[in-house]
SEFIZA-3560 file (N, C-alpha, C; in Angstrom, 3 decimals):
REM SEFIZA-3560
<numar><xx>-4.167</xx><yy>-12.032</yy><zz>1.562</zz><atom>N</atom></numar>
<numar><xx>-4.153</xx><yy>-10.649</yy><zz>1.158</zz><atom>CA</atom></numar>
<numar><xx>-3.803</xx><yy>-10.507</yy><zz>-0.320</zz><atom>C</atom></numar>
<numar><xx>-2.778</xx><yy>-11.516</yy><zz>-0.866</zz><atom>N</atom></numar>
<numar><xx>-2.600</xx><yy>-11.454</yy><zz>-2.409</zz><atom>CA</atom></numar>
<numar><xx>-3.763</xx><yy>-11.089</yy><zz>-3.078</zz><atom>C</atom></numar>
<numar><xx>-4.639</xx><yy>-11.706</yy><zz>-3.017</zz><atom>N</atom></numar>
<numar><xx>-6.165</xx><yy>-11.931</yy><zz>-3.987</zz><atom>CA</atom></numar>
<numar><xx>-6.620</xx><yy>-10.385</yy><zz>-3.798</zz><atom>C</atom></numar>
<numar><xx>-6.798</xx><yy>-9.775</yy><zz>-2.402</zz><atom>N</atom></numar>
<numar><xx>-7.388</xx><yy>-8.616</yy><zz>-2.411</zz><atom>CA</atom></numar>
<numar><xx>-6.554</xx><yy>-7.322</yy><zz>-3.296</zz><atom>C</atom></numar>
<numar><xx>-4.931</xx><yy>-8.129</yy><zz>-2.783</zz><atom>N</atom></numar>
<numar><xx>-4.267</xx><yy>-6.652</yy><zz>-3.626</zz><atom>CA</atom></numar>
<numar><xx>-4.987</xx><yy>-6.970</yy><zz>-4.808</zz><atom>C</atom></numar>
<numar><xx>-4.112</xx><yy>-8.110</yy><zz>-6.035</zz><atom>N</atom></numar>
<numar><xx>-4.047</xx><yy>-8.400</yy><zz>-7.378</zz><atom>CA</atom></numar>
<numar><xx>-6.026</xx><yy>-7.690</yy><zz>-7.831</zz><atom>C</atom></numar>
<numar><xx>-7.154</xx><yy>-7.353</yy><zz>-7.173</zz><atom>N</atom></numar>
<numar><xx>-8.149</xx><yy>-7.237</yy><zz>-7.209</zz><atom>CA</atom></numar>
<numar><xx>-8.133</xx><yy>-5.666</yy><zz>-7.426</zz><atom>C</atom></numar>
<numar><xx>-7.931</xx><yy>-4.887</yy><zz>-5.957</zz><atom>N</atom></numar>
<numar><xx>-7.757</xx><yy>-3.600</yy><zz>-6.032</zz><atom>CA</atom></numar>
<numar><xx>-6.723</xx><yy>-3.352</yy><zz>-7.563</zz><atom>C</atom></numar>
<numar><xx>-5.821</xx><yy>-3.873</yy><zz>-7.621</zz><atom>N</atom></numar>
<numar><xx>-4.612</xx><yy>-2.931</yy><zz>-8.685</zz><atom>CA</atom></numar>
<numar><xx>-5.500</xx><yy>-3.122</yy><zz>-10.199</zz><atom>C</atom></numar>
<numar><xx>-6.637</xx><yy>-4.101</yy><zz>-10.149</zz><atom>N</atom></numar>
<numar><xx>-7.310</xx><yy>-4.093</yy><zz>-11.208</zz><atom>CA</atom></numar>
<numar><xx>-8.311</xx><yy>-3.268</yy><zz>-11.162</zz><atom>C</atom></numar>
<numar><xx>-8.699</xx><yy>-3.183</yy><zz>-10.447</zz><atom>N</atom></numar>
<numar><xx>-10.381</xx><yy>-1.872</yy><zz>-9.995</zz><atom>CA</atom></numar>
<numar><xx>-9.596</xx><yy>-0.561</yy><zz>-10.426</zz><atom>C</atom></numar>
<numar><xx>-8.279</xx><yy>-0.043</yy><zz>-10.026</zz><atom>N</atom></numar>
<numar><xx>-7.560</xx><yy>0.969</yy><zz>-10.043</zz><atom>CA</atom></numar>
<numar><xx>-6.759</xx><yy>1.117</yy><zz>-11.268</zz><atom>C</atom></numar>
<numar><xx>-7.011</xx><yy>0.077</yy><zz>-12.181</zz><atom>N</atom></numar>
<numar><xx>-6.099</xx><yy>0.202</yy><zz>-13.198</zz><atom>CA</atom></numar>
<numar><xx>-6.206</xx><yy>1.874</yy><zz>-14.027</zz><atom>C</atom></numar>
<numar><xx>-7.174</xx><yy>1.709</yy><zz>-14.062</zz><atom>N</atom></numar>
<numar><xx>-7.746</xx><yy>2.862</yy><zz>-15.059</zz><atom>CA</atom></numar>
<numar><xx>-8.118</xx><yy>4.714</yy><zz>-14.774</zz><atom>C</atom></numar>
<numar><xx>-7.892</xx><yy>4.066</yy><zz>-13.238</zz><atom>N</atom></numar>
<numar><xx>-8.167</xx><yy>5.501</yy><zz>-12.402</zz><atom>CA</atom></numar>
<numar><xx>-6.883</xx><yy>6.517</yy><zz>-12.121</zz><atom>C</atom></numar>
<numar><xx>-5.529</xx><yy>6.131</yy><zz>-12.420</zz><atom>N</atom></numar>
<numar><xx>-4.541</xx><yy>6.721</yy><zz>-12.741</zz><atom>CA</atom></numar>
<numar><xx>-3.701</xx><yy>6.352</yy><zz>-10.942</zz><atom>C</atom></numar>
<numar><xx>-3.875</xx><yy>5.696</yy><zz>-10.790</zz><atom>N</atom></numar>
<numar><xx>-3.451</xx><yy>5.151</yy><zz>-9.227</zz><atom>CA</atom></numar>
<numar><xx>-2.647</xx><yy>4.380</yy><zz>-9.827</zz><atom>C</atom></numar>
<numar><xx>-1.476</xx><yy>4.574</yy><zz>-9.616</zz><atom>N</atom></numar>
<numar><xx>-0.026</xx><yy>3.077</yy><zz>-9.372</zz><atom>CA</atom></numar>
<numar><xx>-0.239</xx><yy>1.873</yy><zz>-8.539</zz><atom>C</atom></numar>
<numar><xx>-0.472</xx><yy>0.828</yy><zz>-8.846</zz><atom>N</atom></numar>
<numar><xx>-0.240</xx><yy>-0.241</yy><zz>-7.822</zz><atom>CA</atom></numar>
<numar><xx>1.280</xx><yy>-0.585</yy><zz>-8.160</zz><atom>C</atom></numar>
<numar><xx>1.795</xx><yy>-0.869</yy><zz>-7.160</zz><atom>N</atom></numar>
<numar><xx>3.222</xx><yy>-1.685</yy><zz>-6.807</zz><atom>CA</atom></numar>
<numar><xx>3.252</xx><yy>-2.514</yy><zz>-5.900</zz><atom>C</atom></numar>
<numar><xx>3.778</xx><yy>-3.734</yy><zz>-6.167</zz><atom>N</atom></numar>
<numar><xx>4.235</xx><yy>-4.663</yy><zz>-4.705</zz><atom>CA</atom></numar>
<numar><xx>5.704</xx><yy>-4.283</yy><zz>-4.140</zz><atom>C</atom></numar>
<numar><xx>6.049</xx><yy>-4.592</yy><zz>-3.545</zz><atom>N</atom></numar>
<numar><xx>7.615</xx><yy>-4.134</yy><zz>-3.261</zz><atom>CA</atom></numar>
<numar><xx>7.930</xx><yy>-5.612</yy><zz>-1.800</zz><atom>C</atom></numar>
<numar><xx>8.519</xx><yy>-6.196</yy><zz>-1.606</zz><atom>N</atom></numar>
<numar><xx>8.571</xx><yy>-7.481</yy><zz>-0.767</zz><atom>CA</atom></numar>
<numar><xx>9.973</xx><yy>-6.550</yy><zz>-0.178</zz><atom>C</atom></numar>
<numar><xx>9.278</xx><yy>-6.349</yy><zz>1.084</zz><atom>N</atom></numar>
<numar><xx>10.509</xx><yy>-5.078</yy><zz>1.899</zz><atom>CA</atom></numar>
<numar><xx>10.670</xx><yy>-6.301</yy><zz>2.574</zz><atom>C</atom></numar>
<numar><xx>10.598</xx><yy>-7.839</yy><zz>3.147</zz><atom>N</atom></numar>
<numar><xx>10.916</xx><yy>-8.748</yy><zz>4.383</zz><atom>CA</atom></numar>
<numar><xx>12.132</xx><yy>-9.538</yy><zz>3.805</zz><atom>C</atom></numar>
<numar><xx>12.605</xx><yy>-9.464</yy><zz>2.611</zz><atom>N</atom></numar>
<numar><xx>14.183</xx><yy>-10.105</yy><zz>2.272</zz><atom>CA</atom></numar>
<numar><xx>14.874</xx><yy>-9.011</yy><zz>2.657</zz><atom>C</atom></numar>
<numar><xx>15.517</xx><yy>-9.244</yy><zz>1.343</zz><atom>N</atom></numar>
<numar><xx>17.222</xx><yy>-8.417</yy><zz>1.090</zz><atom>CA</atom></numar>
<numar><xx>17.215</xx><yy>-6.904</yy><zz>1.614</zz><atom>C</atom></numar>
<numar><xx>15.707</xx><yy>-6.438</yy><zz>1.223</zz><atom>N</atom></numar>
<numar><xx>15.407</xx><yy>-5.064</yy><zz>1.449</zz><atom>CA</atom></numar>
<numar><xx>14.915</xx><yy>-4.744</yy><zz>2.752</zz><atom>C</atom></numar>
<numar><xx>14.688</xx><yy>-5.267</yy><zz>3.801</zz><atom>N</atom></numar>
<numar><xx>14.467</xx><yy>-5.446</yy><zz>4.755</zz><atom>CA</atom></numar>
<numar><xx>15.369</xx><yy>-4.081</yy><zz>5.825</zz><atom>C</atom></numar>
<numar><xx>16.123</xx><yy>-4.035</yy><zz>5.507</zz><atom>N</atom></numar>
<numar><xx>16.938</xx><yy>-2.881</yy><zz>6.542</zz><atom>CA</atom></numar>
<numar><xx>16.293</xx><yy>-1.515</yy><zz>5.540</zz><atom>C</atom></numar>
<numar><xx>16.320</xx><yy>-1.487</yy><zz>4.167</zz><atom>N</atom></numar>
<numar><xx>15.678</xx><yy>-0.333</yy><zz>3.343</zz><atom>CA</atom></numar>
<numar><xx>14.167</xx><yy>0.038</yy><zz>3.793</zz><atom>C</atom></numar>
<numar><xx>13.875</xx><yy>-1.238</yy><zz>4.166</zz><atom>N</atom></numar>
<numar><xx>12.268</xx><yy>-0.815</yy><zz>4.393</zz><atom>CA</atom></numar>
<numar><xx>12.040</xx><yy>-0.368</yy><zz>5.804</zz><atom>C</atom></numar>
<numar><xx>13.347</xx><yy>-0.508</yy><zz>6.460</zz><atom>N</atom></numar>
<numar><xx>12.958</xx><yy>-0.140</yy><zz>8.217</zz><atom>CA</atom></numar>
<numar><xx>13.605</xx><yy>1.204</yy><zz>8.229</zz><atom>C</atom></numar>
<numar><xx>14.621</xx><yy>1.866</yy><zz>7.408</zz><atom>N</atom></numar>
<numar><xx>15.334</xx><yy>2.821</yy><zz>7.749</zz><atom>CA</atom></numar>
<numar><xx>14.388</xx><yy>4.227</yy><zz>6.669</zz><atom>C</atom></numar>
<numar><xx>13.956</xx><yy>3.399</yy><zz>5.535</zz><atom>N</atom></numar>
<numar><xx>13.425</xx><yy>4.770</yy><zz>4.460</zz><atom>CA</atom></numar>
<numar><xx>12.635</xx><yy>4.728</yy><zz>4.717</zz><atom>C</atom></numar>
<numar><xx>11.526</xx><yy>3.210</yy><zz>4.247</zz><atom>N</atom></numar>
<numar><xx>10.200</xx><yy>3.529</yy><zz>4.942</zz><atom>CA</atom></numar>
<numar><xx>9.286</xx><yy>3.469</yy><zz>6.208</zz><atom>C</atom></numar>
<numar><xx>10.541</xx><yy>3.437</yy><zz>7.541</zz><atom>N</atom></numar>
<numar><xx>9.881</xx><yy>2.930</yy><zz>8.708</zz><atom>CA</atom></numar>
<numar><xx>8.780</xx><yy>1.978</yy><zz>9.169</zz><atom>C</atom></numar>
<numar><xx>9.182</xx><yy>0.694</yy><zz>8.246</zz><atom>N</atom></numar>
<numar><xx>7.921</xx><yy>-0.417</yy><zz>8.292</zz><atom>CA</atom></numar>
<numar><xx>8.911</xx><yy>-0.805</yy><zz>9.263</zz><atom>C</atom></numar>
<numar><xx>7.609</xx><yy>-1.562</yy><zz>10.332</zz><atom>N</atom></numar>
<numar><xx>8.322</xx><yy>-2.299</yy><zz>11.194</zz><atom>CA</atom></numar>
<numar><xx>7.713</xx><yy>-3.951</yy><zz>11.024</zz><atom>C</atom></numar>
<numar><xx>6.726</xx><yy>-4.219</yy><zz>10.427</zz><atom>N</atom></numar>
<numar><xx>6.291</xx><yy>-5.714</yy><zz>10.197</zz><atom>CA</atom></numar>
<numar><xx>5.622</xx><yy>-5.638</yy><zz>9.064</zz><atom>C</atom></numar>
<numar><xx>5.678</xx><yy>-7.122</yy><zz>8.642</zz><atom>N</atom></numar>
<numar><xx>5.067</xx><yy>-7.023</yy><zz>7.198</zz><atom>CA</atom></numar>
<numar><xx>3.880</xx><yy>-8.447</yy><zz>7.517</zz><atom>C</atom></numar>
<numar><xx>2.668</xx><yy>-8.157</yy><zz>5.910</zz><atom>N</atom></numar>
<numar><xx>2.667</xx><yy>-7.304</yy><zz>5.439</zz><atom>CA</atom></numar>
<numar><xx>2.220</xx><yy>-5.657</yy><zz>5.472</zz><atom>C</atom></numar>
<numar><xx>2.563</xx><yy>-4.493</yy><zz>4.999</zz><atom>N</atom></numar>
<numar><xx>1.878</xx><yy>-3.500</yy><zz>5.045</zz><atom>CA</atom></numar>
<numar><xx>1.791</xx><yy>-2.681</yy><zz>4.474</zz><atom>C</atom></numar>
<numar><xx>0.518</xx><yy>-1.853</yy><zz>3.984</zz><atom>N</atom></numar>
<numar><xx>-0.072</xx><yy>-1.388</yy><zz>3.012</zz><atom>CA</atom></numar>
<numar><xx>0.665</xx><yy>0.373</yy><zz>2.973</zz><atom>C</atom></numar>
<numar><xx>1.310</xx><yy>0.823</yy><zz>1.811</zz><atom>N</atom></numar>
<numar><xx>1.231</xx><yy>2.403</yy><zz>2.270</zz><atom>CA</atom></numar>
<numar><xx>0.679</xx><yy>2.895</yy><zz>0.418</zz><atom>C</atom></numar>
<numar><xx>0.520</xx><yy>4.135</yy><zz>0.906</zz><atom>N</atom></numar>
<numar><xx>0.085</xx><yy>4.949</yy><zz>-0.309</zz><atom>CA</atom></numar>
<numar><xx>0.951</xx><yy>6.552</yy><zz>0.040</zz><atom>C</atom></numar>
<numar><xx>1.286</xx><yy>6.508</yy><zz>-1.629</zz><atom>N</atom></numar>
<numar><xx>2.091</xx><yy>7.357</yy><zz>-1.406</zz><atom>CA</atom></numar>
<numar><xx>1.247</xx><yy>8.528</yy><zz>-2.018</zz><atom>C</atom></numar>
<numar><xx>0.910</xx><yy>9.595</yy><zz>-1.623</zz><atom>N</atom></numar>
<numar><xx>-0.348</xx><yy>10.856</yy><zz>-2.357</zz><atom>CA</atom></numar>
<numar><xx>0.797</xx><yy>12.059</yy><zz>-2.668</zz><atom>C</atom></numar>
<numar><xx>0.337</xx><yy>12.392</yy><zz>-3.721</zz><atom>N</atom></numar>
<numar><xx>1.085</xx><yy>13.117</yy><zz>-4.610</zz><atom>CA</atom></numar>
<numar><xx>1.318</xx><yy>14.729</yy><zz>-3.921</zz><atom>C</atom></numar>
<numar><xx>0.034</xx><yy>14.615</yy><zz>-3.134</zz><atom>N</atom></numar>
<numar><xx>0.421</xx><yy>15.983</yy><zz>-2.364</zz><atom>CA</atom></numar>
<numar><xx>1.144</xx><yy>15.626</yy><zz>-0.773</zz><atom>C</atom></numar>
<numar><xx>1.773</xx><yy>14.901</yy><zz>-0.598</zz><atom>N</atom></numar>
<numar><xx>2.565</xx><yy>14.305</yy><zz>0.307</zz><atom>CA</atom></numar>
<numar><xx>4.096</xx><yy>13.810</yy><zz>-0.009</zz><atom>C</atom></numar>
<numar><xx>5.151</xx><yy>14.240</yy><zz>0.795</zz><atom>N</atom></numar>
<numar><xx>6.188</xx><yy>13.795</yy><zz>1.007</zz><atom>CA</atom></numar>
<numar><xx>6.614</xx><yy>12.397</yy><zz>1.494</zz><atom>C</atom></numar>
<numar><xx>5.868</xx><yy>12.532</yy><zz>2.482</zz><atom>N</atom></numar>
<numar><xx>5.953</xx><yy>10.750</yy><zz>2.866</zz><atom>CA</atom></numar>
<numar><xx>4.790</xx><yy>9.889</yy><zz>2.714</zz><atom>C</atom></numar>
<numar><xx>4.708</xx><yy>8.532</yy><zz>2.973</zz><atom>N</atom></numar>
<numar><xx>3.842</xx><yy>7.492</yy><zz>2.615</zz><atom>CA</atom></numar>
<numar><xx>2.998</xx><yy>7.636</yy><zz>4.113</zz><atom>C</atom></numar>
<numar><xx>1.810</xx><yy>7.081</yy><zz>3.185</zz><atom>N</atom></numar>
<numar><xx>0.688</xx><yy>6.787</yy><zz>4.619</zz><atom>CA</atom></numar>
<numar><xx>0.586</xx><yy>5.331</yy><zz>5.012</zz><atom>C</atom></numar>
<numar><xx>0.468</xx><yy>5.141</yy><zz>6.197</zz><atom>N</atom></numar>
<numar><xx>0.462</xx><yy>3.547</yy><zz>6.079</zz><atom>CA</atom></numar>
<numar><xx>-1.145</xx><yy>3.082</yy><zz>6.465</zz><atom>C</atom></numar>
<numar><xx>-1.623</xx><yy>2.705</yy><zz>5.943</zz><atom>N</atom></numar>
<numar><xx>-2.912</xx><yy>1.880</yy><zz>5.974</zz><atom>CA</atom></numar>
<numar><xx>-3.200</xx><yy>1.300</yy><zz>7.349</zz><atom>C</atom></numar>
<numar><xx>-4.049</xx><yy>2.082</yy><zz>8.163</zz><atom>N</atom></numar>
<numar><xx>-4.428</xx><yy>1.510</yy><zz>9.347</zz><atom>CA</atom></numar>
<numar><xx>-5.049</xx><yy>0.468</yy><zz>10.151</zz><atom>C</atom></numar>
<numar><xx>-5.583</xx><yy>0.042</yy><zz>8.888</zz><atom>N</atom></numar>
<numar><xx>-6.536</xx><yy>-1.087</yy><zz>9.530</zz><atom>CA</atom></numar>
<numar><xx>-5.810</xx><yy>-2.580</yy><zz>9.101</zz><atom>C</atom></numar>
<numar><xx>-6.332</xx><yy>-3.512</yy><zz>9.466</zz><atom>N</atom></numar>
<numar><xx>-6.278</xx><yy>-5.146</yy><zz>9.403</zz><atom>CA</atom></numar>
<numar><xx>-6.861</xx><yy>-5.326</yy><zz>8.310</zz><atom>C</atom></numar>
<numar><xx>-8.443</xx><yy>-4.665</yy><zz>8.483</zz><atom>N</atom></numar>
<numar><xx>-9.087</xx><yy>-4.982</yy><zz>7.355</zz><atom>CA</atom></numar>
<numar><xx>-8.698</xx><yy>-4.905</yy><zz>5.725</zz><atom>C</atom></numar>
<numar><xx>-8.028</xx><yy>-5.651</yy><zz>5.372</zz><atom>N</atom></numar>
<numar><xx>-7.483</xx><yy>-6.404</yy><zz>4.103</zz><atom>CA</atom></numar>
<numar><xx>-8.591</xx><yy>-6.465</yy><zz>2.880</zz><atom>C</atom></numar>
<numar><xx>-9.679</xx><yy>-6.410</yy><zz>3.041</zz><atom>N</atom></numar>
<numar><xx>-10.569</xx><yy>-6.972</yy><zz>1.380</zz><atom>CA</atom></numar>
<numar><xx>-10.674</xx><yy>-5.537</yy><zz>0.804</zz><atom>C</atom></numar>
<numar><xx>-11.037</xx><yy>-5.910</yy><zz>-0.334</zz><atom>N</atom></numar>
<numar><xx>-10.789</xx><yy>-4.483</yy><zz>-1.409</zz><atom>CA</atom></numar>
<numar><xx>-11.693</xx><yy>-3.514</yy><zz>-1.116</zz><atom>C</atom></numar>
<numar><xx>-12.658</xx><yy>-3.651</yy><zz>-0.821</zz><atom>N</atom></numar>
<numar><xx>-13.824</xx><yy>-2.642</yy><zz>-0.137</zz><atom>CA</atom></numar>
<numar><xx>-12.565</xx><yy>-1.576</yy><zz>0.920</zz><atom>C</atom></numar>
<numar><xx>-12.456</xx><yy>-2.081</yy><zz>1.842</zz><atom>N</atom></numar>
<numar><xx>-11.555</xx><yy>-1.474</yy><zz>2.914</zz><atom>CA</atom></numar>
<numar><xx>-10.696</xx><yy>-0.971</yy><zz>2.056</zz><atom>C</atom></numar>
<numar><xx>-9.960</xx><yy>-1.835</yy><zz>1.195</zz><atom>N</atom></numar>
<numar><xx>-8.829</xx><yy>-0.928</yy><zz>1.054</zz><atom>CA</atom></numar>
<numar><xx>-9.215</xx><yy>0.416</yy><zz>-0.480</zz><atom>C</atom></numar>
<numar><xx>-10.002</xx><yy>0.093</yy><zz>-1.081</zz><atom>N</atom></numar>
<numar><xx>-10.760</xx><yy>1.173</yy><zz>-2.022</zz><atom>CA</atom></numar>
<numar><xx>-10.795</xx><yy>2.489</yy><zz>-1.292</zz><atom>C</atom></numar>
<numar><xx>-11.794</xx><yy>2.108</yy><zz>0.100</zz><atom>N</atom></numar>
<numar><xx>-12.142</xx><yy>3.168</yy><zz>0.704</zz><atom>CA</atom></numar>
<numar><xx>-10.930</xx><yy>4.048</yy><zz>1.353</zz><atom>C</atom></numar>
<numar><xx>-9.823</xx><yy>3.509</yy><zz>1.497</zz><atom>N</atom></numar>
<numar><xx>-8.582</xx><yy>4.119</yy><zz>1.819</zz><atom>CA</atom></numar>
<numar><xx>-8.188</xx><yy>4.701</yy><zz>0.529</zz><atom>C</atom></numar>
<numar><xx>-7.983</xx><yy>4.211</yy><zz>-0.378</zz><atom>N</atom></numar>
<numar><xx>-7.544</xx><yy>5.150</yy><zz>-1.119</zz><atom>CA</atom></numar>
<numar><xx>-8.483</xx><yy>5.779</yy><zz>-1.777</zz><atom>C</atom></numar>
<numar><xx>-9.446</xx><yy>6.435</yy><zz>-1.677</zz><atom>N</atom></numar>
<numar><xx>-10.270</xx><yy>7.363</yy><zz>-2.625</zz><atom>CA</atom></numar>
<numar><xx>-10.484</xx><yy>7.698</yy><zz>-0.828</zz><atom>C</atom></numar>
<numar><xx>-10.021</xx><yy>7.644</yy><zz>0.322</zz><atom>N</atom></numar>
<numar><xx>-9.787</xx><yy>8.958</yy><zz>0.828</zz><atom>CA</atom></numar>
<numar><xx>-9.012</xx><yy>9.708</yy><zz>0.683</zz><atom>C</atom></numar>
<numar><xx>-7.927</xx><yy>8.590</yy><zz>0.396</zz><atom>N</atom></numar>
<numar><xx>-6.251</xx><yy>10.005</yy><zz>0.170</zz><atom>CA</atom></numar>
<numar><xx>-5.986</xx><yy>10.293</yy><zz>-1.099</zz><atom>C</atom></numar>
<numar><xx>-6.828</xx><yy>10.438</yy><zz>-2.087</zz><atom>N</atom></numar>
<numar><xx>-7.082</xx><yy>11.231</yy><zz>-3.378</zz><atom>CA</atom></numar>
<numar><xx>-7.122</xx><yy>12.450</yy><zz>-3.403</zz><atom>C</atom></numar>
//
């Protein structure tokens, strides 16, 4: 999945979209189950500006196509 993120955050560089990694399965691990209700990793969320909370990315499907198409839905 590395290759597909490091891919997308480059396609998106320019489109005003934030990429971030954040590794919630160490230290942060109780932060990521209590703020952001992840329960396994890895997993994808997007946070949309007209939203309070994060969306979490539904599918498996991992390559940048899939995940493009997720976010230029929640644009």
């Amino acid at each position: 999945m590395e290759g597909s993120y490091v891919e997308l955050a480059a396609k998106l560089k320019e489109s005003g979209v934030k990429v971030g990694k954040f590794r919630a399965d160490g230290d942060e691990k109780e932060f990521a189950k209590q703020e952001l209700l992840l329960g396994s990793f890895p997993t994808i969320l997007f946070f949309p500006k007209h939203s309070l909370k994060p969306i979490k990315y539904p599918s498996e499907n991992r390559d940048v196509n899939s995940l493009m198409a997720f976010v230029n839905a929640l644009r």
